[in-house]
C-alpha positions as CSV (number, residue, x, y, z in Angstrom):
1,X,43.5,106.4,44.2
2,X,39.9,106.5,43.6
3,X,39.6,102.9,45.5
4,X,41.4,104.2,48.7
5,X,39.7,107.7,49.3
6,X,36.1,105.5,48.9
7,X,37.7,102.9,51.8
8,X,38.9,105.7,53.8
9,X,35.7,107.3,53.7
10,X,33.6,104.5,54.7
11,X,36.5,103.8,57.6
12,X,35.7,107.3,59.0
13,X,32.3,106.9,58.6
14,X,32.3,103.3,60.6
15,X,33.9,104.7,63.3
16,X,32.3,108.3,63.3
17,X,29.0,105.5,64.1
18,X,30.8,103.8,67.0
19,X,32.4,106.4,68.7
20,X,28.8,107.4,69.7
21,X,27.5,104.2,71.1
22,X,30.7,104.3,73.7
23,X,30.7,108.1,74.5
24,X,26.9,109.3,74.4
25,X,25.2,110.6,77.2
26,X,22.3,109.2,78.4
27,X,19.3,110.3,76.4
28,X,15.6,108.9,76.1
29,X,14.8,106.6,74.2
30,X,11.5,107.0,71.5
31,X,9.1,105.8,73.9
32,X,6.3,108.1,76.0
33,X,3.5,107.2,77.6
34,X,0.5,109.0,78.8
35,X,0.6,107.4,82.2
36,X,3.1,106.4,84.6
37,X,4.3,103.1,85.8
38,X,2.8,100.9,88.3
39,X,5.0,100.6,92.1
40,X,7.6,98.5,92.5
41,X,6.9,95.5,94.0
42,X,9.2,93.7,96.8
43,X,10.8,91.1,96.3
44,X,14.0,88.9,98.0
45,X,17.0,88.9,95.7
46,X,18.1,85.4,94.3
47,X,21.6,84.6,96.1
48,X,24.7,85.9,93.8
49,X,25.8,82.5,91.5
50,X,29.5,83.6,91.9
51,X,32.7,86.1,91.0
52,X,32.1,89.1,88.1
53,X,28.5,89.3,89.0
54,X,27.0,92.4,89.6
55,X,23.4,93.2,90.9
56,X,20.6,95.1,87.8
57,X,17.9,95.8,89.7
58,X,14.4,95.2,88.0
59,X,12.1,97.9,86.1
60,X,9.3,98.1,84.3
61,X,9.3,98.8,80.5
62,X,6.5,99.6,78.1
63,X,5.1,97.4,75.4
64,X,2.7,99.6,73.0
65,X,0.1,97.0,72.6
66,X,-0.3,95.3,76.2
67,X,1.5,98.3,78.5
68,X,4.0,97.8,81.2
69,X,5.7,94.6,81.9
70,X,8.3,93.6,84.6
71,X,11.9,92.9,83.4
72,X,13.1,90.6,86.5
73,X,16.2,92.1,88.6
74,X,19.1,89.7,87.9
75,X,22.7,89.3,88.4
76,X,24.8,90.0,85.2
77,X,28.0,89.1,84.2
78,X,29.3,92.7,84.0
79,X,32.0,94.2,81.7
80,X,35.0,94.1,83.6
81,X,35.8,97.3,85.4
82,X,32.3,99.0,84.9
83,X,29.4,99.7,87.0
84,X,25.9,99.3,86.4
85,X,23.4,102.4,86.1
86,X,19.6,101.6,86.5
87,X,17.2,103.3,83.7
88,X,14.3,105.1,85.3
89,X,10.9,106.8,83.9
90,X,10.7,110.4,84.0
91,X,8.0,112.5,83.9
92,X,8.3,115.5,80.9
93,X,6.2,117.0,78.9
94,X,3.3,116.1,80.2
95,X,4.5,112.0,79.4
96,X,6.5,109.8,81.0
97,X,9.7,109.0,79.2
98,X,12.5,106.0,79.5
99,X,15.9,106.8,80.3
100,X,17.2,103.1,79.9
101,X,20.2,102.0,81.6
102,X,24.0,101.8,81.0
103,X,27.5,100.6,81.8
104,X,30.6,103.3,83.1
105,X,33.3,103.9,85.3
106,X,30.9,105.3,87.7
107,X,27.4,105.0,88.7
108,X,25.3,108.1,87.2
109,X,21.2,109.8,88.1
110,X,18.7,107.2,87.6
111,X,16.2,109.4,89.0
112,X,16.7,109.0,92.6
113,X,14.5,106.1,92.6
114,X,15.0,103.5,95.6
115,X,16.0,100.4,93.7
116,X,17.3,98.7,96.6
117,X,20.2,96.5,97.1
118,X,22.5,98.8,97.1
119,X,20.9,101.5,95.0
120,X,19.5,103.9,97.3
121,X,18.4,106.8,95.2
122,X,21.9,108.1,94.1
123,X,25.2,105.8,93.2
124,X,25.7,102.1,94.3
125,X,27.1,101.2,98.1
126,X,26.2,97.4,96.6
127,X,30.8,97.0,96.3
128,X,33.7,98.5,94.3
129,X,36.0,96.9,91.9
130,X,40.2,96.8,92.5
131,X,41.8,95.9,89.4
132,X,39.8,93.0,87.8
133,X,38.0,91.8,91.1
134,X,35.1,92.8,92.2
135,X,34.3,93.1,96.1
136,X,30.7,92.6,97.6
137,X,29.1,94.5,100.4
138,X,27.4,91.7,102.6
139,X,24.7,94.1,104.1
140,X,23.1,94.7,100.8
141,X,24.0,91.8,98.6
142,X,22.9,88.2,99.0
143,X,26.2,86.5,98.7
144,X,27.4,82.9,100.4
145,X,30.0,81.7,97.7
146,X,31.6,84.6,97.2
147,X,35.2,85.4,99.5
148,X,36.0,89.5,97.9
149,X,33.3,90.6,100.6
150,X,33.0,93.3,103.2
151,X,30.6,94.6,105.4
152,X,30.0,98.5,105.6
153,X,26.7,99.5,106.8
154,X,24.2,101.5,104.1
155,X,22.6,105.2,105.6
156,X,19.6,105.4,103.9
157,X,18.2,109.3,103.7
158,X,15.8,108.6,100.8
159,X,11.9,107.9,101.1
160,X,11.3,103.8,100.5
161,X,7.9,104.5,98.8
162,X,8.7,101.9,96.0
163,X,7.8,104.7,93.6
164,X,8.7,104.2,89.9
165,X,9.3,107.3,88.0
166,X,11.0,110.9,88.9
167,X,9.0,114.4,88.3
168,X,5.1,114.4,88.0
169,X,2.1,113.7,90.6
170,X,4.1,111.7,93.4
171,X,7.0,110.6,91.6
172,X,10.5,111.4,93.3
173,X,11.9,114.8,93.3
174,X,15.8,114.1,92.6
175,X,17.5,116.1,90.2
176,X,21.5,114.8,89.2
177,X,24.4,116.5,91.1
178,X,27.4,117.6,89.5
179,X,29.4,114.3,90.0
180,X,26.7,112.6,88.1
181,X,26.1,114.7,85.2
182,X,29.8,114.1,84.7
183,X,29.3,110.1,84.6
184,X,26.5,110.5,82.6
185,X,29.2,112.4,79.6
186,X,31.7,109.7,80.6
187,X,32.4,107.1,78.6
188,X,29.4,104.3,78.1
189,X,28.8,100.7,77.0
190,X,25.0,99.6,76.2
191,X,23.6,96.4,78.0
192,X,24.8,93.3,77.2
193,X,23.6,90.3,75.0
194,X,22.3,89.0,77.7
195,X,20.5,91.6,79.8
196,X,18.5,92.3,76.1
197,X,17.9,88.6,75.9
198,X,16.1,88.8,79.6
199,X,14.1,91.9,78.1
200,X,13.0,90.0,75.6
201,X,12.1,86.7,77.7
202,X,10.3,89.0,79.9
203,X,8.2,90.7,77.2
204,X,7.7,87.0,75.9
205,X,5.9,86.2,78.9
206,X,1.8,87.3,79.4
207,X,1.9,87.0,83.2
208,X,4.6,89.8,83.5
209,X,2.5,92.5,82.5
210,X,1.2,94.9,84.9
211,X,-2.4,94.0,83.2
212,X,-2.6,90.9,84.0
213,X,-0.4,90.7,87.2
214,X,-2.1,94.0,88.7
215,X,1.6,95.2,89.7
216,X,2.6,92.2,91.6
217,X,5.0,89.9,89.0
218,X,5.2,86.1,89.6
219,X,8.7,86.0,88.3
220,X,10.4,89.4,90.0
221,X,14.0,88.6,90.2
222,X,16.0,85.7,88.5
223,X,19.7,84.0,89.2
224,X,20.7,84.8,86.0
225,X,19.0,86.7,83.0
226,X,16.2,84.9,81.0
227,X,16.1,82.2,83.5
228,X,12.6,82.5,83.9
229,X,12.2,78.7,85.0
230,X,15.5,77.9,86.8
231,X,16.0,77.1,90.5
232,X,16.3,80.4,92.7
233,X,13.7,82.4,90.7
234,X,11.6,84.4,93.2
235,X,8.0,86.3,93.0
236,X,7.1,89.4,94.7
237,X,6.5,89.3,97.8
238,X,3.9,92.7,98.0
239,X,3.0,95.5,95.7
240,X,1.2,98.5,95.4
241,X,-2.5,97.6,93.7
242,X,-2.5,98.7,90.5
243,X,-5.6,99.3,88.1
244,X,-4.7,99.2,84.3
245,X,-6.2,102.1,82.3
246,X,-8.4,101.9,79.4
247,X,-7.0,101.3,76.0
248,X,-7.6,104.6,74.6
249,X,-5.0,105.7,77.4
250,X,-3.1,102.7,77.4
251,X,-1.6,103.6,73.7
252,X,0.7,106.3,73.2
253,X,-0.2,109.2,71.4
254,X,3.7,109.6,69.6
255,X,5.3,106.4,70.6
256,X,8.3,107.0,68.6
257,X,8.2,111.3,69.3
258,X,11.6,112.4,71.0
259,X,11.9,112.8,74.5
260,X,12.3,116.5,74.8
261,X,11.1,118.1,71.2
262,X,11.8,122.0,70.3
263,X,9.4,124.3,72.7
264,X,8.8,127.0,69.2
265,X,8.4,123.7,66.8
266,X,5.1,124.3,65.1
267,X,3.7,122.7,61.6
268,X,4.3,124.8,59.0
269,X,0.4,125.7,57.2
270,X,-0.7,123.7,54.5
271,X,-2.7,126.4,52.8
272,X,-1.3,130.2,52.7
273,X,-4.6,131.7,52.9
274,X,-5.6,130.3,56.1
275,X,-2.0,130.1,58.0
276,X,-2.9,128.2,61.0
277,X,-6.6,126.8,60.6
278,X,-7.1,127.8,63.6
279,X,-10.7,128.6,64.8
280,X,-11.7,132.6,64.6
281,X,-11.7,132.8,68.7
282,X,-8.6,130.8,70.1
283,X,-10.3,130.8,73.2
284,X,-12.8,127.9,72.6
285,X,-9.3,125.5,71.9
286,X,-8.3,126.4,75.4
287,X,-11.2,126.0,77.5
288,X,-14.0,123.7,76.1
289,X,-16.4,125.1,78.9
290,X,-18.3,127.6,77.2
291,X,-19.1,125.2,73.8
292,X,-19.7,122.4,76.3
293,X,-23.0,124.6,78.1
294,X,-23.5,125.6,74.0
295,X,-24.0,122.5,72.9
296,X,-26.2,122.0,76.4
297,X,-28.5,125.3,75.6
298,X,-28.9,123.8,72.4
299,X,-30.3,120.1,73.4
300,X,-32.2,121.7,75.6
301,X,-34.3,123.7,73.3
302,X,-34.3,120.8,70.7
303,X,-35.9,119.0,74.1
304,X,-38.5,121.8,74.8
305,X,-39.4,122.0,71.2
306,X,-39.9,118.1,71.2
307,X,-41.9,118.0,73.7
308,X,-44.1,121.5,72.7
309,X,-44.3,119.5,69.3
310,X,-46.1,116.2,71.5
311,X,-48.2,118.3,73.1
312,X,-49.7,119.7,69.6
313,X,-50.2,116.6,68.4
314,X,-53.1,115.4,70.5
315,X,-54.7,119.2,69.7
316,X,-54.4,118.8,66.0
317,X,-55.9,115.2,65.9
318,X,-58.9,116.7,67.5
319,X,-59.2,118.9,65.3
320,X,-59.5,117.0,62.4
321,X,-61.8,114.7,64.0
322,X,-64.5,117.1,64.4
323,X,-65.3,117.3,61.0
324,X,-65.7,113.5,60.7
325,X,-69.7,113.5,62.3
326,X,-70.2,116.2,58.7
327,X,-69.2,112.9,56.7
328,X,-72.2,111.7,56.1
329,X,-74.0,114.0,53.7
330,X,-70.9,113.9,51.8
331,X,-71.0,110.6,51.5
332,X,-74.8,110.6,50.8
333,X,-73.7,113.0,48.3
334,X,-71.0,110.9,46.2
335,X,-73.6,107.8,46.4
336,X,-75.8,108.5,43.1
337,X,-78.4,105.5,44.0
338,X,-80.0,106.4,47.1
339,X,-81.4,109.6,45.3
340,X,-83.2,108.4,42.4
341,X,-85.5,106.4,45.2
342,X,-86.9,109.9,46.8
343,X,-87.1,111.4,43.2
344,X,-88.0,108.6,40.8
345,X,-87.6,109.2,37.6
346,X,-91.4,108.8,35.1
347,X,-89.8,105.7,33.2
348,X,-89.4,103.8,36.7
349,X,-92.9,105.1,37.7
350,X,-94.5,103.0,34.6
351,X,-92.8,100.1,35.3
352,X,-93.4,100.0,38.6
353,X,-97.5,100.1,37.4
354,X,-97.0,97.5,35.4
355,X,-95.6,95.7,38.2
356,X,-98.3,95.8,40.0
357,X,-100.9,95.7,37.2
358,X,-99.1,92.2,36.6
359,X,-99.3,90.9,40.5
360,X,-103.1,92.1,40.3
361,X,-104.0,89.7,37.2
362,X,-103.0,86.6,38.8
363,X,-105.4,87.9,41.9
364,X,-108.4,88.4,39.7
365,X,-108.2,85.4,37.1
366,X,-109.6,82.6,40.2
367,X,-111.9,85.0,40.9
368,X,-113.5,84.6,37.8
369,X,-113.5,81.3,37.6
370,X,-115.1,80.7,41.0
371,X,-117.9,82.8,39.3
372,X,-119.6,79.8,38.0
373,X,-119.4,77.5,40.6
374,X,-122.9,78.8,41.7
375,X,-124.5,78.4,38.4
376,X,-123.4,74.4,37.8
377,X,-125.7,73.8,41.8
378,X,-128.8,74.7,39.6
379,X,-128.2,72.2,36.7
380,X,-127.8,69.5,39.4
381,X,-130.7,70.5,41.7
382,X,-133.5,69.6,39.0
383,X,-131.7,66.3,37.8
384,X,-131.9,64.9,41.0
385,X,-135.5,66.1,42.0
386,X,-137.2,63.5,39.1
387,X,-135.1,60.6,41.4
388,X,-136.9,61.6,44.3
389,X,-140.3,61.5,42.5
390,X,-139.3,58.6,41.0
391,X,-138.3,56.9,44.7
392,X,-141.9,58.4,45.9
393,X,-143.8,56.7,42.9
């Protein structure tokens, strides 16, 4: 007994799972971005490759490391008796958020945004299906091989401006009528394998994102999804320039926040004393002007107290250069040996006699012995008189 109430609980539970997936509304999706999408570019579309096919226009999604890319417009093999409802970016809460597509019974708001072939802003005029065959309008579809066709010409009252996203600064004003908010709480079947595998080929691929194609894609429309390569691909023929933001924009603040969060959800304080941690004047939080000319005031004061400091500086180098021309008595003063030579002391006055006594004895010494010079020219003068005589006699 035990065994079957745990397999009929996990039975209810499986299908409590599924019966969402088939019967939900369409709801964003976890991604918001700061900024909106770039234009969408224009672009021929690929000629239909045969019967079942039905037209998915192309959009652009969001990576949150390189930003926008181009998912190519393709023709899908659609789920048999279902119709094909574009996603679309809108703008709430001050970010744009993704709405992404589905298949139903009828066509519901994708944001009144001008897709083109056959979705003009609000349902699809692109054919109809009777029973298990679908029919193709021939003024909106690009169809040869095809014989359920018809021609039934499209009134166009929306403005072509190739816009992107619905609500914010020049997106589309559209808001769903009451057929459409029933479509969107009909009954509802998520892309296909293959429309997610042409997601991911497009994501896959560098030269299909906005940053490096500047809004115009090289691949903008494919015969068939994630057949990037094959014959029949086509590029964009124009586009709106588009400048990538910086990468402090670029990333989402709350990638992963919920589209449309509770209006009175606030964080509950972390510390009971201080309930908020808010600032004493709430004011300053709402408009940064007055603590911007603050912090202004300030640097300029730091400035003019800068420069009265530079100006000082020269003055208080002069002033302790004047003292320097006093320096030398001081110096005079802290030099012991020059003194003792104006003031000699009596020990250096006796040697300096002797000095000089003993530089005068060398002085007088040949004087006394040129004394006798004088004497030895007498001794000679009478020995050499007696030769004379002697010469005479």
């Amino acid at each position: 007994m035990k065994i079957a109430r745990l397999i009929t609980f996990l039975l209810a539970a499986v299908v409590a799972l599924m019966i969402p997936l088939q019967t939900r509304a369409q709801v964003a999706v976890g991604i918001s971005v700061q900024f909106g999408p770039p234009a969408l570019p224009v672009y021929e579309q690929p000629i239909c490759p045969g019967d079942g096919y039905i037209w998915t226009p192309g959009y652009w999604a969001y990576d949150d490391a390189d930003g926008y890319y181009w998912v190519p417009g393709t023709w899908v093999l659609a789920p048999v008796g279902l119709l094909w409802t574009p996603g679309y970016w809108a703008f709430q809460d001050e970010a744009y958020v993704w709405y992404p597509g589905y298949w139903g019974p009828q066509v519901g708001f994708y944001g009144g945004i001008f897709y083109g072939f056959g979705y003009v802003g609000t349902g699809y005029q692109g054919g109809y299906w009777n029973q298990r065959s679908f029919y193709y309008n021939r003024s909106v579809n690009n169809v040869t091989n095809v014989t359920n066709v018809y021609n039934k010409t499209v009134v166009n009252n929306a403005t072509v401006n190739n816009v992107s996203y619905n609500g914010g600064p020049g997106g589309t004003n559209a808001r769903p009528t009451a057929a459409e908010q029933a479509a969107a709480h009909a009954q509802h079947t998520p892309p296909v394998a293959a429309q997610m595998q042409h997601e991911h080929e497009a994501r896959s691929n560098r030269t299909q994102f906005a940053s490096v194609n500047r809004g115009k894609p090289g691949v903008a429309a494919t015969v068939r999804p994630a057949e990037f390569s094959a014959k029949g691909t086509v590029s964009a023929k124009a586009a709106a320039p588009y400048n990538p933001p910086s990468k402090s924009m670029a990333r989402p603040e709350q990638p992963n926040r919920p589209a449309n969060p509770p209006a009175n959800a606030q964080p509950e304080p972390t510390n009971p004393r201080q309930p908020m941690a808010r600032p004493e004047n709430p004011g300053k939080n709402t408009n940064p002007q007055p603590d911007m000319k603050r912090q202004q005031e300030q640097q300029k004061q730091q400035e003019k107290q800068i420069q009265e400091q530079q100006k000082q500086q020269p003055k208080q180098r002069q002033e302790q250069q004047r003292p320097q021309p006093q320096q030398p008595p001081q110096m005079q003063r802290q030099q012991p040996p020059p003194e003792p030579n104006r003031q000699p002391n009596p020990q250096q006055q006796d040697q300096q006699r002797m000095n000089r006594q003993e530089q005068q004895h060398p002085q007088e010494q040949p004087r006394t012995q040129s004394k006798p010079a004088p004497q030895e020219k007498p001794q000679r003068a009478p020995e050499q008189k007696p030769q004379q005589e002697q010469k005479n006699q």
